[in-house]
mmCIF file of the N, C-alpha and C atoms, coordinates in Angstrom:
data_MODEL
# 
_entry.id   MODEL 
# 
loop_
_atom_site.group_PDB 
_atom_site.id 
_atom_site.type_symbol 
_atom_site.label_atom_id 
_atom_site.label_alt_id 
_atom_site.label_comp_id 
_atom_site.label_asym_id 
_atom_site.label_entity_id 
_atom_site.label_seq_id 
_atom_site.pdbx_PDB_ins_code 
_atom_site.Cartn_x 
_atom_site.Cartn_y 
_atom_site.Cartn_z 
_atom_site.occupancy 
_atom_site.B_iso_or_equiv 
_atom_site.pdbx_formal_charge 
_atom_site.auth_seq_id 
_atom_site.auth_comp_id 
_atom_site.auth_asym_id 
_atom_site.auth_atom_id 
_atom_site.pdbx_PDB_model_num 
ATOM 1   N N  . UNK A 1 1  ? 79.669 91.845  108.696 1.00 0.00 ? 1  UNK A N  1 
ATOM 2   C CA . UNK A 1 1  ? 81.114 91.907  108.562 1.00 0.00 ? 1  UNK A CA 1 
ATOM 3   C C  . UNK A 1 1  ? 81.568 93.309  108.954 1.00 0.00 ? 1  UNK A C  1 
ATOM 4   N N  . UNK A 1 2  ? 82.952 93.150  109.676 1.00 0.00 ? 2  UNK A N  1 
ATOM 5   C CA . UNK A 1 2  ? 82.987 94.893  109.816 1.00 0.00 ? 2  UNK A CA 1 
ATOM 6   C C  . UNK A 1 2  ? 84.546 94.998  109.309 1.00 0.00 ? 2  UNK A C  1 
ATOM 7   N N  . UNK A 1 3  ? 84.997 96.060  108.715 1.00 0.00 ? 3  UNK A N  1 
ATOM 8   C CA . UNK A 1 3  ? 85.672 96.094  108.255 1.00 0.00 ? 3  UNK A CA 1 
ATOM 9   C C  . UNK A 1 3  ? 86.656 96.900  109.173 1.00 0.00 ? 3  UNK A C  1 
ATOM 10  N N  . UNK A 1 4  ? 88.186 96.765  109.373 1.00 0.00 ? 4  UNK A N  1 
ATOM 11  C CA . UNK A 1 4  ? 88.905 97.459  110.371 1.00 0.00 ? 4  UNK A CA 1 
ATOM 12  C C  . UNK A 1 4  ? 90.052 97.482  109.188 1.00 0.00 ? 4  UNK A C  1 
ATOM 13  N N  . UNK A 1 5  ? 90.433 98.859  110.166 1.00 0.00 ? 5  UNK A N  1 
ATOM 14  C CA . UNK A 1 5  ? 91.528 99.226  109.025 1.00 0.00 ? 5  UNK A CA 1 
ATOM 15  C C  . UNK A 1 5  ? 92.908 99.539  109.827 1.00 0.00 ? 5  UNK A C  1 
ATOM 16  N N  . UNK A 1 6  ? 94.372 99.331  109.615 1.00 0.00 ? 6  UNK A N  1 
ATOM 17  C CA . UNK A 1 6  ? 95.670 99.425  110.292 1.00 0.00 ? 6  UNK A CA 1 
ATOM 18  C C  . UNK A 1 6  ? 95.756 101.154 110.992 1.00 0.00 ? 6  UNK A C  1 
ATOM 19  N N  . UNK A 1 7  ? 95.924 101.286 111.896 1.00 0.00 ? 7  UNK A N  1 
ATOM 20  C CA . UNK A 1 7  ? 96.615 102.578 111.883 1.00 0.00 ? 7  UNK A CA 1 
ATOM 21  C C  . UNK A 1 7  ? 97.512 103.421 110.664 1.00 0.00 ? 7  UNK A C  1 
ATOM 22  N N  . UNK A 1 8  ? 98.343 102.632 110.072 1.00 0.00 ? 8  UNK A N  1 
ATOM 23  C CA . UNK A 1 8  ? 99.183 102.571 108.652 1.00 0.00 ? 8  UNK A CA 1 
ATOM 24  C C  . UNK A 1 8  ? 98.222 102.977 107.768 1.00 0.00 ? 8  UNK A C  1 
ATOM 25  N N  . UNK A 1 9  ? 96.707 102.424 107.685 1.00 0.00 ? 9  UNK A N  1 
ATOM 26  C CA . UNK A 1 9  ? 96.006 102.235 106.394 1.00 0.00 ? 9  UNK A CA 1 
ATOM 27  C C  . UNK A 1 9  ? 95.270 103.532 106.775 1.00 0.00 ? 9  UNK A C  1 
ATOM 28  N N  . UNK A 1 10 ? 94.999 104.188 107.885 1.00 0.00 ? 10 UNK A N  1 
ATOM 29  C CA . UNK A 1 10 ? 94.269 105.434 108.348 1.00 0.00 ? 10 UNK A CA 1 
ATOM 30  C C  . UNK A 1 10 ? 95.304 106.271 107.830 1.00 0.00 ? 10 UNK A C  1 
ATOM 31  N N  . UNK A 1 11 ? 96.415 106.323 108.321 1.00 0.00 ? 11 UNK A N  1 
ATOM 32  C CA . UNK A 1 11 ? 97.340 107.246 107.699 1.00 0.00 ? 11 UNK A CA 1 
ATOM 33  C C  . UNK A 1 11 ? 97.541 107.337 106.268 1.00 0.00 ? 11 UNK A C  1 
ATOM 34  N N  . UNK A 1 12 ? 97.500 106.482 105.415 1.00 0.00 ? 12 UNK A N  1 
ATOM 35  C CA . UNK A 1 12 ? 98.069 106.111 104.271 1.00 0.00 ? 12 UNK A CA 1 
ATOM 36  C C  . UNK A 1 12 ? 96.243 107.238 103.951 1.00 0.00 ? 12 UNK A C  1 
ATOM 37  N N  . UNK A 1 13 ? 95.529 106.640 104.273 1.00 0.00 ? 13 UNK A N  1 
ATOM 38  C CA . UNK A 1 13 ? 94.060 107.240 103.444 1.00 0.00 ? 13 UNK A CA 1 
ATOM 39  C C  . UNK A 1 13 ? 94.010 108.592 103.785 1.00 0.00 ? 13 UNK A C  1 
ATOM 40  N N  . UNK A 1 14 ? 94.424 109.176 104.541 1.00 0.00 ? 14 UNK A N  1 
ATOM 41  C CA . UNK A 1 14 ? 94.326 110.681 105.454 1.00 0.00 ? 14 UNK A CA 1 
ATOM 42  C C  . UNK A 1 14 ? 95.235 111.393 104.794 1.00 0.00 ? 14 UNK A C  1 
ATOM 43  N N  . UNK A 1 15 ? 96.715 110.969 104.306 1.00 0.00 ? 15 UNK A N  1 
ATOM 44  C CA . UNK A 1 15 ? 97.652 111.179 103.287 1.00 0.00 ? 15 UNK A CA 1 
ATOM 45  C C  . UNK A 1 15 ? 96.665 111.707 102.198 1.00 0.00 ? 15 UNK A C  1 
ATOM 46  N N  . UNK A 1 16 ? 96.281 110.586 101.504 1.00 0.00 ? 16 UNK A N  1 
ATOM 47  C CA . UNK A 1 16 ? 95.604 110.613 100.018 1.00 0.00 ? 16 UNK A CA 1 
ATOM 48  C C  . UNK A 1 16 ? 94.481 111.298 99.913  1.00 0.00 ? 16 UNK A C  1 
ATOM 49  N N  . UNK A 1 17 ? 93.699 111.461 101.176 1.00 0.00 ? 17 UNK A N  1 
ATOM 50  C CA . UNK A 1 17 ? 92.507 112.809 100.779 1.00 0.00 ? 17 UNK A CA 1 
ATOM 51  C C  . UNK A 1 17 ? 92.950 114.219 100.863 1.00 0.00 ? 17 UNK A C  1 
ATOM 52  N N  . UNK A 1 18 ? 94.300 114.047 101.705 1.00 0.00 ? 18 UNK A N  1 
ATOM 53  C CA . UNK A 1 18 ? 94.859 115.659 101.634 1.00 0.00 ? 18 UNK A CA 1 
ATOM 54  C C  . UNK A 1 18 ? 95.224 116.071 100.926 1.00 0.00 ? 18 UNK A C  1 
ATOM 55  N N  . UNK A 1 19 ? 95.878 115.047 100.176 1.00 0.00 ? 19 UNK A N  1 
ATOM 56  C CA . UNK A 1 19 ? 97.097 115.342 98.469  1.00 0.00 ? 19 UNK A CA 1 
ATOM 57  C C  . UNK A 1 19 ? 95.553 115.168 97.599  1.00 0.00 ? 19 UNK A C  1 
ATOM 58  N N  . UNK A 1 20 ? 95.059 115.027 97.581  1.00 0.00 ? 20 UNK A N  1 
ATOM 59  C CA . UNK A 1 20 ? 93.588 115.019 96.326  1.00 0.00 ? 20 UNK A CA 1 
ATOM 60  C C  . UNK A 1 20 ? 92.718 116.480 96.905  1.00 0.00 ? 20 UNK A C  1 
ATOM 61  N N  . UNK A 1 21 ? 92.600 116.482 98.479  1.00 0.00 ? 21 UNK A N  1 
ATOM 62  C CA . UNK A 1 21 ? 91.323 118.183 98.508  1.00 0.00 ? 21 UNK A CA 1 
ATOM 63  C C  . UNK A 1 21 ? 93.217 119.128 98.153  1.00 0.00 ? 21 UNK A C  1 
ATOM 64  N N  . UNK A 1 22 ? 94.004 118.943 98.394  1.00 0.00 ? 22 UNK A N  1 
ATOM 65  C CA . UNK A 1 22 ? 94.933 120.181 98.286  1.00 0.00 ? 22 UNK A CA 1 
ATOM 66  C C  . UNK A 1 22 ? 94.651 120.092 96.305  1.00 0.00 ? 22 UNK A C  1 
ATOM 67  N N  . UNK A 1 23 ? 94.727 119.166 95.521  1.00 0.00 ? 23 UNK A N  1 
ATOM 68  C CA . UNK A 1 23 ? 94.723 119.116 93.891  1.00 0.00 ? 23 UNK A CA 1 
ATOM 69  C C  . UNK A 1 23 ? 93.347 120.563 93.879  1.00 0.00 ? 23 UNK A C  1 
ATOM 70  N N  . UNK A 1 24 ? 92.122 119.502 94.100  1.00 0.00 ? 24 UNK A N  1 
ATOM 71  C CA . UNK A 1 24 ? 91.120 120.080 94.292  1.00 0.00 ? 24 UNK A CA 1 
ATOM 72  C C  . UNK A 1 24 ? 89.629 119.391 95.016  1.00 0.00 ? 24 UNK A C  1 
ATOM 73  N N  . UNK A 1 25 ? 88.765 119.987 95.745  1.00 0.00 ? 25 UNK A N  1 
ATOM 74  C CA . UNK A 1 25 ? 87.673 119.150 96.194  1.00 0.00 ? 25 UNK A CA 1 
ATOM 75  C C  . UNK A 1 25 ? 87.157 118.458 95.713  1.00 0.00 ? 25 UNK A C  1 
ATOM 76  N N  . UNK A 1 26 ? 86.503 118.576 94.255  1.00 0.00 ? 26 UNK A N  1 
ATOM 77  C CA . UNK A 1 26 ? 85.976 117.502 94.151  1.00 0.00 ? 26 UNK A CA 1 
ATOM 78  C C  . UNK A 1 26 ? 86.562 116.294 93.697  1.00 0.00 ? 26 UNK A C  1 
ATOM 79  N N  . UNK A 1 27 ? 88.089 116.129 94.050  1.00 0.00 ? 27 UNK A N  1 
ATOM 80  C CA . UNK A 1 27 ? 89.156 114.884 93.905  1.00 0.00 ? 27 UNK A CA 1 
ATOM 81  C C  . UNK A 1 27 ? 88.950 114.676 94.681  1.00 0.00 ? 27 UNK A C  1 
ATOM 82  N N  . UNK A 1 28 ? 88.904 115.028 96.123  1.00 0.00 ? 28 UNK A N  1 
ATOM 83  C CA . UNK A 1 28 ? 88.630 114.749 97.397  1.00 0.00 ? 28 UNK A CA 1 
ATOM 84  C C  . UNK A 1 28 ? 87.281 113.825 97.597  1.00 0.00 ? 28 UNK A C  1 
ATOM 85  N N  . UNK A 1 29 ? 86.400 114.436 97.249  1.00 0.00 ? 29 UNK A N  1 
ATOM 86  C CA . UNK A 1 29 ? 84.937 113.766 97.058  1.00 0.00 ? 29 UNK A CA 1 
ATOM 87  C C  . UNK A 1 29 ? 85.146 112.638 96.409  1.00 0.00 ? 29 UNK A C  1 
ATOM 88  N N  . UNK A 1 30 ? 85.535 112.761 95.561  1.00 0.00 ? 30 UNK A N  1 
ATOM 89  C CA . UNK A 1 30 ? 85.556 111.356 94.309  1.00 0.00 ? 30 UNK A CA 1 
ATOM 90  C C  . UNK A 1 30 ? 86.521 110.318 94.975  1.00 0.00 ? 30 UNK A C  1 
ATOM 91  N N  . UNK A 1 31 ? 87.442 110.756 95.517  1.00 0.00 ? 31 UNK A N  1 
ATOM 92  C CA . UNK A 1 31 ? 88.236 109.828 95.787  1.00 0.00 ? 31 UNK A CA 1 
ATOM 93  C C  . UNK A 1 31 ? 87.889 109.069 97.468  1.00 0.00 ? 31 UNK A C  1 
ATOM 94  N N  . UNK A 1 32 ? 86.754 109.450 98.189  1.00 0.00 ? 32 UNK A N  1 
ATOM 95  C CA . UNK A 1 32 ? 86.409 109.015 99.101  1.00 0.00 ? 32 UNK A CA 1 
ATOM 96  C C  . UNK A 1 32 ? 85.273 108.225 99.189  1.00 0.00 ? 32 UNK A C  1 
ATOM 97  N N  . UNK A 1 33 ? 84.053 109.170 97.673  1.00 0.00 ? 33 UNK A N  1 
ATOM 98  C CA . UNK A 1 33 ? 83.224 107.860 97.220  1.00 0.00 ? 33 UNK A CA 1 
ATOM 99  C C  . UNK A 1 33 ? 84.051 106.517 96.838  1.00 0.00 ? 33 UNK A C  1 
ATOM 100 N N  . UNK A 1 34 ? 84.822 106.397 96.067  1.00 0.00 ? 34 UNK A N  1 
ATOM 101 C CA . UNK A 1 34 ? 85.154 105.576 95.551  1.00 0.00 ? 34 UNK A CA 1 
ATOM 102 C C  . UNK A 1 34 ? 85.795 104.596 96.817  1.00 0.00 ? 34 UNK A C  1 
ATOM 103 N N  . UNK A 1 35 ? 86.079 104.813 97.934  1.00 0.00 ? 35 UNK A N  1 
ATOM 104 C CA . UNK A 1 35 ? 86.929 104.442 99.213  1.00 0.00 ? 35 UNK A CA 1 
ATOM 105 C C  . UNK A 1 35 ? 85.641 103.713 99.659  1.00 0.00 ? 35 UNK A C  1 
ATOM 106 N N  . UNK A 1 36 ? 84.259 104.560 99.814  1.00 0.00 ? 36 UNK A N  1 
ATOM 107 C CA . UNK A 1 36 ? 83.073 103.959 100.405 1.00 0.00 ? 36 UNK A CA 1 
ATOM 108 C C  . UNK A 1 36 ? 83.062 103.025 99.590  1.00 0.00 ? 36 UNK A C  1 
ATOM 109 N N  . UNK A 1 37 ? 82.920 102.974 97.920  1.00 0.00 ? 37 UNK A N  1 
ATOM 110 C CA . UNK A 1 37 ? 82.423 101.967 97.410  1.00 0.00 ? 37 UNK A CA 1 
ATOM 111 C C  . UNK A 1 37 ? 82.817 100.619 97.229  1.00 0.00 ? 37 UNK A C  1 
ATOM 112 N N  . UNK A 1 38 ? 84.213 100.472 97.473  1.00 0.00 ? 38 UNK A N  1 
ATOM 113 C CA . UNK A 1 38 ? 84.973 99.364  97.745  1.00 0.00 ? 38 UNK A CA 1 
ATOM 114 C C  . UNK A 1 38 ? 84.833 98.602  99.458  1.00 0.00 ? 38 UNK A C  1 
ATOM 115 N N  . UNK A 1 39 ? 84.746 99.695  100.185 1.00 0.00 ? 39 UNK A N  1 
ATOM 116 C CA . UNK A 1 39 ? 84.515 99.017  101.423 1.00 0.00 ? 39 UNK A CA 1 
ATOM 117 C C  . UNK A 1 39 ? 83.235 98.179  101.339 1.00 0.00 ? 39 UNK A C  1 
ATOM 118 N N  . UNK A 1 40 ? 82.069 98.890  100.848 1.00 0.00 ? 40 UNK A N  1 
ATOM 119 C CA . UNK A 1 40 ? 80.663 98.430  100.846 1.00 0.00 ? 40 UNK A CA 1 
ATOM 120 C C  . UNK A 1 40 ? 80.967 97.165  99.926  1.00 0.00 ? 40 UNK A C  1 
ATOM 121 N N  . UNK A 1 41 ? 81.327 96.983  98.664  1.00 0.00 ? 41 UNK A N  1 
ATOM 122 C CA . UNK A 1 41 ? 81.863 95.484  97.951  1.00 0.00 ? 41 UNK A CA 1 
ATOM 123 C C  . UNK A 1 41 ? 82.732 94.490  98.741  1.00 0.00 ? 41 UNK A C  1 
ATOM 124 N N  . UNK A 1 42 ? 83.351 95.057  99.736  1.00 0.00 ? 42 UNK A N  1 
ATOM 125 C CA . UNK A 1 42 ? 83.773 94.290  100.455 1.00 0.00 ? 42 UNK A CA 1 
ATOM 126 C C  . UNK A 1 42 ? 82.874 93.474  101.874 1.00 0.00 ? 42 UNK A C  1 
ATOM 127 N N  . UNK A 1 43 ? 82.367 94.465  102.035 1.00 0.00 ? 43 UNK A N  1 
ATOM 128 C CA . UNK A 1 43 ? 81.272 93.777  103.002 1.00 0.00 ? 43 UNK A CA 1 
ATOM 129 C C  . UNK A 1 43 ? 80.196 92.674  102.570 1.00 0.00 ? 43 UNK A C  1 
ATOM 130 N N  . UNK A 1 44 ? 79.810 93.157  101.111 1.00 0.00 ? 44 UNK A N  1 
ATOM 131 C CA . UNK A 1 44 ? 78.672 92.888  100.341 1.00 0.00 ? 44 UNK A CA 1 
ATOM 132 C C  . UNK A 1 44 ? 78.810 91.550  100.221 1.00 0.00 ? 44 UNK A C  1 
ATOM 133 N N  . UNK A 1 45 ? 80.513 91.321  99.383  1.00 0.00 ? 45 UNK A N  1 
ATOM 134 C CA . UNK A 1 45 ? 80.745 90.388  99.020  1.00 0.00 ? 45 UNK A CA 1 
ATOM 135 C C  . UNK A 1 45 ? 82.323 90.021  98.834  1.00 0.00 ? 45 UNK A C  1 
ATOM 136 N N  . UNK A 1 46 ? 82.408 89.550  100.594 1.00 0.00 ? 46 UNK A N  1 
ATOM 137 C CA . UNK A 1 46 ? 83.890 89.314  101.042 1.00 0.00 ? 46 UNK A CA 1 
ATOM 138 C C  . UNK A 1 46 ? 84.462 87.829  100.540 1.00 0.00 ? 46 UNK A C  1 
ATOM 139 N N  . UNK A 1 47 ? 83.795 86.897  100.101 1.00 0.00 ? 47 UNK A N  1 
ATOM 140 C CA . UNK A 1 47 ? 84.663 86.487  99.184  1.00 0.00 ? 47 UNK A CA 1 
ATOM 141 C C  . UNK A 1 47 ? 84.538 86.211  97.876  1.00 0.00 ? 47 UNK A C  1 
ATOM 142 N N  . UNK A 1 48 ? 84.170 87.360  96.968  1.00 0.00 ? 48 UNK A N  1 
ATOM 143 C CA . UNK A 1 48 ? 84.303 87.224  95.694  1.00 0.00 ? 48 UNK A CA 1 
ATOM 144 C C  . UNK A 1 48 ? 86.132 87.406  95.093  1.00 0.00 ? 48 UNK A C  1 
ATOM 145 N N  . UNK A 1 49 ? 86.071 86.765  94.200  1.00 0.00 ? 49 UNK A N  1 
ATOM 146 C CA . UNK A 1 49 ? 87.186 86.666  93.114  1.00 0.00 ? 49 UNK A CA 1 
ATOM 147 C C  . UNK A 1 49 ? 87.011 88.478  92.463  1.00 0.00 ? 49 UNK A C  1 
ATOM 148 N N  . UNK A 1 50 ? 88.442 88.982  93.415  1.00 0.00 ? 50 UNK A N  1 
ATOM 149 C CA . UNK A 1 50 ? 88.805 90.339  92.717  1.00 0.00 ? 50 UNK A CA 1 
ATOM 150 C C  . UNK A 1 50 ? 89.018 90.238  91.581  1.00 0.00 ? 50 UNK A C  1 
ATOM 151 N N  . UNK A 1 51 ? 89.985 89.336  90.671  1.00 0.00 ? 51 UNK A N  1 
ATOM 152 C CA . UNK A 1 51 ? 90.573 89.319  89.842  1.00 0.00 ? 51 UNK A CA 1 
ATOM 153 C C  . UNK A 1 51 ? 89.750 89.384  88.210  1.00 0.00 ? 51 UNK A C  1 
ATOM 154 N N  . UNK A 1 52 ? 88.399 89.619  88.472  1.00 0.00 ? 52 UNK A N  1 
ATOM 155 C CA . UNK A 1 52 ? 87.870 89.516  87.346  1.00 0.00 ? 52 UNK A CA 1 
ATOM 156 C C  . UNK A 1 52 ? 86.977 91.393  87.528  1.00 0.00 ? 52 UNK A C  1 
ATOM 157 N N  . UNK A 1 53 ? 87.303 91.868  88.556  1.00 0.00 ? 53 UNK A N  1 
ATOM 158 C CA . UNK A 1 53 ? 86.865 93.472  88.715  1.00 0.00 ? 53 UNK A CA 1 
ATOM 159 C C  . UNK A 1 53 ? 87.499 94.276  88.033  1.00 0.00 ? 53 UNK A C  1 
ATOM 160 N N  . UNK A 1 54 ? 86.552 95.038  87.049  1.00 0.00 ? 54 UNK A N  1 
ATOM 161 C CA . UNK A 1 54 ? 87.412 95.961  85.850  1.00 0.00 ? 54 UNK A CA 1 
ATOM 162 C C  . UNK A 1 54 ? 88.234 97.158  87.252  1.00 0.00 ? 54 UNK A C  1 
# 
């Protein structure tokens, strides 16, 4: 599965790591693991039921 993302959604994420490394880096870090780790659940397992994910 490959995952593609909007021009909109590049911007929107490029936004949100700048406003998190400008807070501080390791918001930056954290907030991009956490970007990997959803993509990878999404690949893993593209059609599971979100609605039960804490």
């Amino acid at each position: 599965m490959t995952v593609r993302l909007t021009e909109l959604a590049v911007s929107d994420l490029a936004q949100a790591r700048d406003h998190y490394r400008a807070l501080d880096e390791e918001l930056e870090h954290r907030f991009l693991n956490q970007l990997d780790t959803v993509i990878d659940r999404l690949v893993t397992f593209p059609n599971r039921d979100v609605s039960d994910v804490e």
